[in-house]
N, C-alpha and C positions, 0 to 999 in steps of 0.2 A: 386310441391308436388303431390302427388298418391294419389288419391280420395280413397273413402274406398272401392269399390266394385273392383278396382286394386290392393288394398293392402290386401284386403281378398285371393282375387285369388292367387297369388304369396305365401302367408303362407299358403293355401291348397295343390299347386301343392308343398309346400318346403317341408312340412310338407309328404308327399307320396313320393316323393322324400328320404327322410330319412328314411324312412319306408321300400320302397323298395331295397333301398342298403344294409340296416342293415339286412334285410332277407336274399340276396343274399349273403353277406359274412356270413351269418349261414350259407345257405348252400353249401356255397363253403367249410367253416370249417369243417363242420360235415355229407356232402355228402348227408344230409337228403333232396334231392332235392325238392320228392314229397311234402313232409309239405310244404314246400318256395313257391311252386307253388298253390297248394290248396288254404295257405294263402292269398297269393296277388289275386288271382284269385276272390275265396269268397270276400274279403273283397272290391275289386272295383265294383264286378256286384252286391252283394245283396242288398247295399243301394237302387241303380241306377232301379232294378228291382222292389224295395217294393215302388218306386215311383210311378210306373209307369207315367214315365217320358216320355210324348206325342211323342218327338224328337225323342226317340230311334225306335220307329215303323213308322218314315215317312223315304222316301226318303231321301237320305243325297247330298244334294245339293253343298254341300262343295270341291272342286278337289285337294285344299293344304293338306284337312286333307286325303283325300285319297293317296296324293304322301306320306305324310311323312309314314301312313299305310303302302304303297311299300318298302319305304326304310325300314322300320323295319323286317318285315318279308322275307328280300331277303337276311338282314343281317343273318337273324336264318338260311337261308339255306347256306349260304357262310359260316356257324358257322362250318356246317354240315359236309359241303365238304372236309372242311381245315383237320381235321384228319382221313375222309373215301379216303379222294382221290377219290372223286367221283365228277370229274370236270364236267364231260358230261351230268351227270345225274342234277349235277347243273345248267349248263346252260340251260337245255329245262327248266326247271323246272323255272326259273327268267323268261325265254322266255314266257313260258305259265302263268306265275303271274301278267306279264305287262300287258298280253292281256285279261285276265280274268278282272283286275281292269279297262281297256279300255272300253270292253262289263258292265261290272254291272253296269258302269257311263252314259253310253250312254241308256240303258234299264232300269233305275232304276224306273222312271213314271209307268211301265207298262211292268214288266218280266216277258219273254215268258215261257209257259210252257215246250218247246219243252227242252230250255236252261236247268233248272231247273232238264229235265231229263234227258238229257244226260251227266251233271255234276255227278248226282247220278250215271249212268252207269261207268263214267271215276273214281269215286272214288271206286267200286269194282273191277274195274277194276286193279287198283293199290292194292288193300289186295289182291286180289288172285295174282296178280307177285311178292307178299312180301312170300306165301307160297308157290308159287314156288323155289323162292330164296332160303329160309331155309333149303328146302329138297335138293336140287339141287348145292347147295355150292356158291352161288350168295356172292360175298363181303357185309357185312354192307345190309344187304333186310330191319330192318327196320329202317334203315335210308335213305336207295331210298323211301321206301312210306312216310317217312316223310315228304320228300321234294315235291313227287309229288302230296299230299294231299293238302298240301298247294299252292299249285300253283292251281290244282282242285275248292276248296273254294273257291277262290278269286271271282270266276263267281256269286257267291250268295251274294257279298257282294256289299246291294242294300239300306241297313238301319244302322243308325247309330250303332244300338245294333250288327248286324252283322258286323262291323269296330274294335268292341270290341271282339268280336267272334274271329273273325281273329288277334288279337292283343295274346288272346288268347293261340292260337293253334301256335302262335310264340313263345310264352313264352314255351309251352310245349316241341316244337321243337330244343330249347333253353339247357332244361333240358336233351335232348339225345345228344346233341355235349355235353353237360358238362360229362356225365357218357366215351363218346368218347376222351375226351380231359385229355392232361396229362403233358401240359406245358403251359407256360403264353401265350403264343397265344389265348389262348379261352381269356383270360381279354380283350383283343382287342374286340372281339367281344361281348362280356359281355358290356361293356362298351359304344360302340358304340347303342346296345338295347336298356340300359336303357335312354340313351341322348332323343331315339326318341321316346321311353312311353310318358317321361317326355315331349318332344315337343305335341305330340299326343295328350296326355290330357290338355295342356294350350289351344294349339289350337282349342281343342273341346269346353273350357269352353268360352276361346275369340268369337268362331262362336256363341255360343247359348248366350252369351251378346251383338252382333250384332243384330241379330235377335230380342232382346227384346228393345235394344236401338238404331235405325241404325244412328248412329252420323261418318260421312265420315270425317271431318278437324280438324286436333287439330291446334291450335294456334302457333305460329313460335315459340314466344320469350319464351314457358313453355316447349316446346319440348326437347329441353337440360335438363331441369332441370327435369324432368320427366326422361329422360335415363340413367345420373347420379343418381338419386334416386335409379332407381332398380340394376343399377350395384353394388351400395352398399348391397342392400336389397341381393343378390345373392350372393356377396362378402362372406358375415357374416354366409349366409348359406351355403357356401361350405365348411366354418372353421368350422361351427358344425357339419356338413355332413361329413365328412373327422374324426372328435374324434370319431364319433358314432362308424364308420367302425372299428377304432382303439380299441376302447372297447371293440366291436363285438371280437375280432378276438383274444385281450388281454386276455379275461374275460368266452369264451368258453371253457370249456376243450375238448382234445384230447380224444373220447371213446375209450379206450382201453379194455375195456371188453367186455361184450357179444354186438354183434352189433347191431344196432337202427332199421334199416331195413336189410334184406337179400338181399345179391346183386342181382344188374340188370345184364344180362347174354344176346350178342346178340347173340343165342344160344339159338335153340331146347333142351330140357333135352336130356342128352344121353340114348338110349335105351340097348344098345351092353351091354352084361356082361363084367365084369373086365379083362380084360387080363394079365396071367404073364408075357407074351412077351413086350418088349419093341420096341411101335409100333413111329420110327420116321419118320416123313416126308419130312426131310432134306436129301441133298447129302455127304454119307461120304467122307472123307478128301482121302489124296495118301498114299495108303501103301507101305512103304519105306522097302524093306529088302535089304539088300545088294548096295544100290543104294543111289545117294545128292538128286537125285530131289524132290521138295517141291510145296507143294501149298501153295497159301495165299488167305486171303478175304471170308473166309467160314463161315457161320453160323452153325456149325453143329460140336457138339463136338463127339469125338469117344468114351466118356465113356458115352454117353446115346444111348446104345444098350445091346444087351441079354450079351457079353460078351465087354469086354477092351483089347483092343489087342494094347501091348505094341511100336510095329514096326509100329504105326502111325504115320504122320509125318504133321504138316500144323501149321500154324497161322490164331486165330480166328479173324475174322471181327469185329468191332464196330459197327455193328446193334444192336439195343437195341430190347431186344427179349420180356421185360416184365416192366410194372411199378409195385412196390410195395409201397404200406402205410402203414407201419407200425410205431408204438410209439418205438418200440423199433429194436435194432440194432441187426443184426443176419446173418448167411451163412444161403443158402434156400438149403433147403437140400434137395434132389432124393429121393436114394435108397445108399444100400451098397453091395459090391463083399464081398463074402468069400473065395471064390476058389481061387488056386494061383498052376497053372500048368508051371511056368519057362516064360511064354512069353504071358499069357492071363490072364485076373481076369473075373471070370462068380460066377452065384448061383449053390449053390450046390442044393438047394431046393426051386422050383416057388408054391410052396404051398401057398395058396392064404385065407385069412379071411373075408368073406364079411360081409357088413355093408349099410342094406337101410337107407332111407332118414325115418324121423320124417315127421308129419304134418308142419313142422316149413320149410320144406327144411333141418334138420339139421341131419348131420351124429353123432353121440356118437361113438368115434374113442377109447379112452380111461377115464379111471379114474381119479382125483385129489384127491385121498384118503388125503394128506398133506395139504390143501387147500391152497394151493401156490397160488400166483397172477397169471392171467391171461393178456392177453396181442391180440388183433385181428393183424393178416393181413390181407389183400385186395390184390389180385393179378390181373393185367390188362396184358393179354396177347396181347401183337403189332406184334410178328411175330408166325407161326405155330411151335410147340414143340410137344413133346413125349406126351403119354400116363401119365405122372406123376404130381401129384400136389406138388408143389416145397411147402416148410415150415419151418419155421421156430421157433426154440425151441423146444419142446415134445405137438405134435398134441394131441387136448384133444377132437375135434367134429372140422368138413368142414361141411359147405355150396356150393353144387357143384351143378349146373343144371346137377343131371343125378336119376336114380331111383336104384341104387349102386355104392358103390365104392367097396376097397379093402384092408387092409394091405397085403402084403407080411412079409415074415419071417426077413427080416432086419429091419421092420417101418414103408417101403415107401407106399407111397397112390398111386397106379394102377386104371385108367379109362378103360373103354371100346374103347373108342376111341381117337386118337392125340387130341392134346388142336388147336382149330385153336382160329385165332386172330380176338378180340374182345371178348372171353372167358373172363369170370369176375368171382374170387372164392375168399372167404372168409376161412381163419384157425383161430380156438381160441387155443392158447398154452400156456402152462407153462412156463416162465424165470429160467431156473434152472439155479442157478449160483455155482459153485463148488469151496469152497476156499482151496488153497493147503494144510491145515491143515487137513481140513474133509477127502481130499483124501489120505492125507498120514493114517490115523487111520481109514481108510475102512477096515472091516472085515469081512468075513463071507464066507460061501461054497462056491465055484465056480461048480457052475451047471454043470451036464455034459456036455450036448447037447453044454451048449457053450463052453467049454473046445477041444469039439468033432472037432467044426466047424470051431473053429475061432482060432486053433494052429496048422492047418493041413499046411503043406513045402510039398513042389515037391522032388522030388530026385535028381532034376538038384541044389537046393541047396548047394552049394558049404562048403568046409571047412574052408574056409578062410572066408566065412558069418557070421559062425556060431562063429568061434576066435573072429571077430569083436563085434558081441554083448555079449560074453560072457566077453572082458575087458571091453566093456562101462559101463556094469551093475553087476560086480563084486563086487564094493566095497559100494553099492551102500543098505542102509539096508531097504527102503521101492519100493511097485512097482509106488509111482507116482515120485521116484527120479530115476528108474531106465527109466520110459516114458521120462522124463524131459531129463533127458543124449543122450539119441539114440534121442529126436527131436532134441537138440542144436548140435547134431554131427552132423547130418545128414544137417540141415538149415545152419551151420557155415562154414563147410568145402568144401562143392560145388555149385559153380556156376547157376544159370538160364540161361538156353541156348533154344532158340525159336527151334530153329532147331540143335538136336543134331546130330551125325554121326549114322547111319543105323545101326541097329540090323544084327550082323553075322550072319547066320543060326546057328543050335544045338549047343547055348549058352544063357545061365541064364539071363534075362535080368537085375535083380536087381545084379547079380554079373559083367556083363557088366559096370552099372551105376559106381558101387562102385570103381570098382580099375583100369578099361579102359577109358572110355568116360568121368568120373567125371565128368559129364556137364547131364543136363536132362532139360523137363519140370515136369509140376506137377505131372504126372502119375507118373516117377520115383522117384519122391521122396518122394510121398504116400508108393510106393511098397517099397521101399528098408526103410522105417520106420516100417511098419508092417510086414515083413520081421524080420526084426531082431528085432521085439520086440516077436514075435511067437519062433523065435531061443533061446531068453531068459526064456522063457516060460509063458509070457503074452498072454494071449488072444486081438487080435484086429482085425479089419476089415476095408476095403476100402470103402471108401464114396463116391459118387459123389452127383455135386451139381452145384449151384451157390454160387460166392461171395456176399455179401452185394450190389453190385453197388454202383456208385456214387451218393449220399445225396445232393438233389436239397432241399436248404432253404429251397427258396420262394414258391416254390410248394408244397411242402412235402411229393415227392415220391422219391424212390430210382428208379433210373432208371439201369436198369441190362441188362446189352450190350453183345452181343455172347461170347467176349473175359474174360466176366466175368466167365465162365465156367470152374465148378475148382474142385480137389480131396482133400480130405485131411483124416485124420485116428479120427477112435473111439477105443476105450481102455475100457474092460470093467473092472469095481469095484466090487467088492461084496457088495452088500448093496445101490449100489448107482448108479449102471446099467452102462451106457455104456456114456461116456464124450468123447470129440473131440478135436482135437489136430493139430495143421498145420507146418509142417514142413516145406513148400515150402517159399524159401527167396521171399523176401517183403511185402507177407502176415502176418496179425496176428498169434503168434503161441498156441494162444489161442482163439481157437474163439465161443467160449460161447457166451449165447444171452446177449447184454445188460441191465443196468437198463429199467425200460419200464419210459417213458417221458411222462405224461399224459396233459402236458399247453405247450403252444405256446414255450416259453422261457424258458422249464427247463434244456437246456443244456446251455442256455446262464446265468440263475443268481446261478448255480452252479460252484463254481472257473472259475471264470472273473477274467482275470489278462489281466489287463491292457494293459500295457507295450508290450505283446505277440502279439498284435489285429495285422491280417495280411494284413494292409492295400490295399496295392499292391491285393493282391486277391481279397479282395472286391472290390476292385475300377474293377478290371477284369470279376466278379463276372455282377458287376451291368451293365457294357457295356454289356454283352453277353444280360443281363436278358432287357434291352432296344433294344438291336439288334432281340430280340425275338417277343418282341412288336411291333415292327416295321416296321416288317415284313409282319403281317397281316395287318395292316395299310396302307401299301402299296399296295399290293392286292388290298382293299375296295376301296381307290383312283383312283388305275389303272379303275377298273370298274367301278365306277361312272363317270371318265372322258368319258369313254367308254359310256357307255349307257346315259351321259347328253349329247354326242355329236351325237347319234341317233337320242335324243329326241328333241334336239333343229332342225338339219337338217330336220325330218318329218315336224316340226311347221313351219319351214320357205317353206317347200317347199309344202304344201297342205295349208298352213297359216288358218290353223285351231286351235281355242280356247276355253276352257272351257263354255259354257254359261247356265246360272242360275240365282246365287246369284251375286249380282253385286259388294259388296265390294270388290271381286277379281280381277273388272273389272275397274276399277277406273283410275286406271294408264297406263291401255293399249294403249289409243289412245289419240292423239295427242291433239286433241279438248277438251277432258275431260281434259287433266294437263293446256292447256293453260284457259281452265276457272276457275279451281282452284287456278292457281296461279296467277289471277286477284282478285280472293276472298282476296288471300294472301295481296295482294296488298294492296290493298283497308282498310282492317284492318288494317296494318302501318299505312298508311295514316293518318288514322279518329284517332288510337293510342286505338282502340276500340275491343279487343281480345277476340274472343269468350268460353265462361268457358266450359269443356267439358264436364258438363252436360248438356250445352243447347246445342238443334236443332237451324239449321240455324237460320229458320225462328223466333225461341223463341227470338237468339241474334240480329235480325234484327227488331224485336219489340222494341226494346232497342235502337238501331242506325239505325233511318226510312233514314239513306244517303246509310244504304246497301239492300233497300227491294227490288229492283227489279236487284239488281245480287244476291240476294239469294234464288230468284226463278231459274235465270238461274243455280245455282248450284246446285239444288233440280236433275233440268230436266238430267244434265248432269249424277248425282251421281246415279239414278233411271232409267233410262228410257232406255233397253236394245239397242238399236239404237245411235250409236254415234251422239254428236252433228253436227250441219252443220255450215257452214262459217257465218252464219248471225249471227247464236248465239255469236259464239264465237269475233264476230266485236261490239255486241251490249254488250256484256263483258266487252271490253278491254273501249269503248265508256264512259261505265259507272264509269270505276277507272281513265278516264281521268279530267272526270269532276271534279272540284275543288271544294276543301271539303268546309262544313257550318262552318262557324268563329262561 
């Protein structure tokens, strides 16, 4: 059985235990990091504080609670590393942790001043190469001082409350690989954190019950039945631990409106004014005139520049350029070409509308005069992009680190500067959803300016373009059936071709597409849709953008890969502005923003059929989503085999040991376990087991046949000096003598 001050402990640490998970899957849910951390934060040090609780201002004598300490916090910066790639900067940084926790264990009696200040010099040291970074284009700067701050502390940590301190500023550490992280990998490391809180704090409450109780032997024959007890007791709590999370995660809703906090950005605000120019930092593709040769493997598509120049030729890369969270489903949209000179799409006008930031960080981009629902994305930039904030649905206010943005005359939102990676933006937009009835009974003036802009043909425009759209949409009596015809012609009748045949010189390219090459990519078969819907006398315009990416369940980002980069048409209405349309085969050819999905499950308990579940994918699904787990995992392993086989080789070969507190010490030498397990002994014997709240000596008041080996087991359990040969002869002496009948 578990005595009550064992059974208390264990429902305190279950009970914080459940506490802290369920906060963490808040804030994994709802990104609300800071609350999560404040909370647990607060809520462990201000009891522990308004105690003033003697322990936390002495020396911490303890070297287990200090290991587990190391392994927590090397975890937060392994946390760090995994999606900065910043392995070098991780290893000094463990390297300088170990050794800080070395020094504050060996100084803690009596820390030198000298330490003290050159620890403070080393942690300015590290914010001013964090503002170095930022100006200077350093990867992730503050995630290098995260890691090296932490390693820095370590050297102050001389007192229990400073153990807590540093437990801490891992958690915090913690909170920046989560804003960093964008696939199940951080669980791993999530995971691994909480195991050693949770160890951290038993171990802390075990040492400070040591300390009030020093009881070294539990009895043989309870021992079993004591470790069975609590694996039940853990058992029961990992089945409640485990609904709680489920609750958590059941029971949050998705905000999809205005955001909770404004994104973390690692990123200076931009200072640079808006530029019309589209400034990218990528390598364009091979321009193909007349010639087969092709590249592949690019990150860098050819319609995010000032113009789209149709004699492009390449296949995009699967680097994943961005994650997106959003509740709802959508193409991330650029900018759009109006111009159409026979072989290039540019603006006709970089007229630019600027718009500063609110006190809030918040740009007011547009009106919701309708008060249509609103809907947030979250954009996590992973590789460097354009000048453009990608968006999706109709931008109504951005949250951008900069002190301006822009529209241009198409929509699109223009920075001063390329987006590099780690850039974090928030858009709130409207779900407009357009049903074909509303579009067909759209009515009203068509503006000049867009009639002006968006029906203008080159003169390379052929006559046989112009036959084309005038039989698609002849018979045809409204303009969303005459849109609907020229996309299914255009999506039904030609092929997707990665690499088509090379643009002739002085020839059309959309007439090329049409009745020579009939094979294209996306660019052709945007242009030769808005082509001949301008031939019919529709107004429309060329988009660029991204697709949707691929929809990670378990994580719940879209993850948008270079090859995701794609054109498609907008068609404007009278009354109802301007809707988007995708002609290019395998894409959707409607690609409006989805319903918005505000719970965990609102795509799954909306038409669930059964029978359709795609097993096979899921079972593919969850191998990936384990092989991602597992991964970090392995990592943690590799390096802990790693640096336990440092640790052990330095111990064997200076055979140097912790010395202080002696419960640590108990099992180390030889002398010590052969006198314990003469104690052992000797209780068989008599059939006389000591209850574990009595001290030796209490139980040897009770059975006067063990008083003089429970002095010898006082001397051994106490007395920093291992026992010597006599003792341990006069031990064994005493369990041979045959017990009193």
């Amino acid at each position: 059985m578990i005595n009550k001050t064992k059974l208390s402990r264990i429902i305190r640490i279950g009970l914080w235990a459940i506490a802290i998970v369920a906060v963490i899957a808040f804030m994994v849910k709802t990104e609300f990091w800071i609350f999560g951390v404040a909370v647990l934060g607060l809520a462990y040090m201000l009891p522990r504080l308004r105690k003033r609780n003697s322990r936390l201002f002495e020396p911490e004598q303890s070297a287990r609670l200090r290991q587990i300490a190391f392994g927590a916090q090397a975890t937060t910066i392994l946390a760090l590393a995994w999606p900065t790639h910043l392995w070098v900067v991780a290893i000094i940084s463990i390297g300088i942790l170990a050794i800080g926790h070395r020094t504050a264990y060996r100084m803690r009696n009596k820390p030198p001043k000298w330490l003290r200040f050159m620890t403070f010099v080393g942690l300015h040291a590290a914010f001013a190469w964090m503002f170095v970074g930022l100006f200077s284009g350093q990867p992730y700067p503050q995630a290098q001082v995260a890691m090296l701050a932490m390693a820095l502390v370590s050297f102050e940590l001389y007192q229990r409350l400073n153990l807590y301190s540093g437990m801490g500023i891992g958690l915090i550490n913690l909170y920046v690989a989560a804003t960093l992280s964008r696939d199940l990998a951080f669980a791993a490391f999530l995971l691994v954190f909480v195991g050693m809180m949770l160890a951290f704090l038993w171990r802390a409450d075990v040492e400070d019950g040591l300390k009030d109780n020093p009881i070294v032997l539990k009895p043989v024959a309870k021992q079993k039945l004591r470790l069975l007890s609590i694996s039940k007791t853990w058992g029961r709590f990992a089945v409640f631990a485990s609904a709680c999370v489920v609750g958590v995660f059941i029971f949050t809703p998705r905000f999809a409106g205005y955001p909770i906090v404004p994104p973390f950005s690692f990123q200076l605000p931009i200072s640079a004014p808006p530029s019309a120019q589209v400034i990218n930092p990528a390598i364009p593709l091979f321009k193909a005139e007349g010639a087969t040769t092709t590249t592949q493997g690019e990150e860098y598509y050819a319609g995010f520049d000032q113009q789209l120049d149709l004699s492009y030729r390449g296949r995009l890369s699967d680097t994943i350029m961005m994650y997106v969270q959003s509740p709802a489903w959508s193409y991330w949209r650029g900018y759009a070409f109006d111009h159409y000179d026979g072989r290039n799409w540019s603006e006709s006008d970089n007229t630019l509308r600027p718009y500063y930031a609110g006190r809030s960080g918040r740009f007011s981009l547009n009106f919701n005069p309708t008060g249509q629902k609103t809907f947030v994305q979250t954009f996590y930039v992973a590789h460097d992009m354009p000048n453009v904030l990608w968006a999706g649905g109709k931008p109504l206010a951005a949250f951008f680190p900069s002190r301006e943005l822009a529209l241009d005359t198409s929509g699109g939102i223009k920075t001063g500067e390329a987006l590099q990676a780690g850039t974090v933006y928030s858009i709130e937009s409207t779900n407009r959803i357009f049903e074909p009835d509303s579009l067909r009974q759209a009515t009203g003036t068509m503006p000049e300016i867009i009639r002006s802009h968006y029906s203008q043909l080159p003169d390379t425009t052929t006559a046989r373009t112009r036959e084309l759209a005038e039989s698609l949409t002849k018979d045809k009596a409204t303009t969303y059936d005459k849109v609907i015809a020229v996309r299914d012609y255009v999506m039904n009748t030609y092929p997707y071709d990665y690499f088509p045949p090379a643009q002739p010189p002085n020839t059309d390219a959309v007439d090329q597409f049409l009745f020579v090459d009939k094979r294209g990519v996306c660019e052709h078969f945007t242009s030769a849709m808005v082509v001949l819907l301008r031939a019919a006398g529709i107004p429309a315009r060329f988009v660029v953008g991204y697709g949707s990416g691929t929809y990670n369940a378990i994580t719940g980002y879209y993850e948008v890969h270079a090859n995701d980069a794609h054109a498609w048409v907008e068609v404007y209405f009278p009354g109802l502005e301007w809707v988007p349309f995708d002609p290019t085969p395998g894409w959707t050819g409607d690609p409006q923003t989805g319903p918005v999905k505000r719970w965990v499950f609102s795509d799954l308990m909306s038409g669930l059929e059964l029978p359709s579940i795609p097993f096979g994918q899921i079972f593919q699904a969850s191998v990936s989503a384990i092989g991602i787990v597992i991964r970090p995992l392995i990592v943690l392993a590799v390096l802990a085999g790693i640096v336990g086989g440092i640790w052990y080789g330095w111990r064997r070969w200076k055979r140097w040991t912790f010395t202080g507190y002696t419960s640590g010490l108990i099992h180390k030498d030889k002398a010590r376990r052969q006198i314990f397990a003469a104690y052992r002994k000797a209780q068989r014997q008599l059939k006389s087991y000591r209850d574990p709240k009595q001290t030796v000596q209490e139980h040897a008041r009770t059975t006067p046949e063990l008083d003089a080996l429970a002095a010898l087991v006082d001397i051994a359990a106490y007395r920093p000096d291992a026992p010597d040969a006599n003792m341990v002869k006069r031990a064994e002496q005493a369990v041979l003598k045959k017990p009193t009948k």
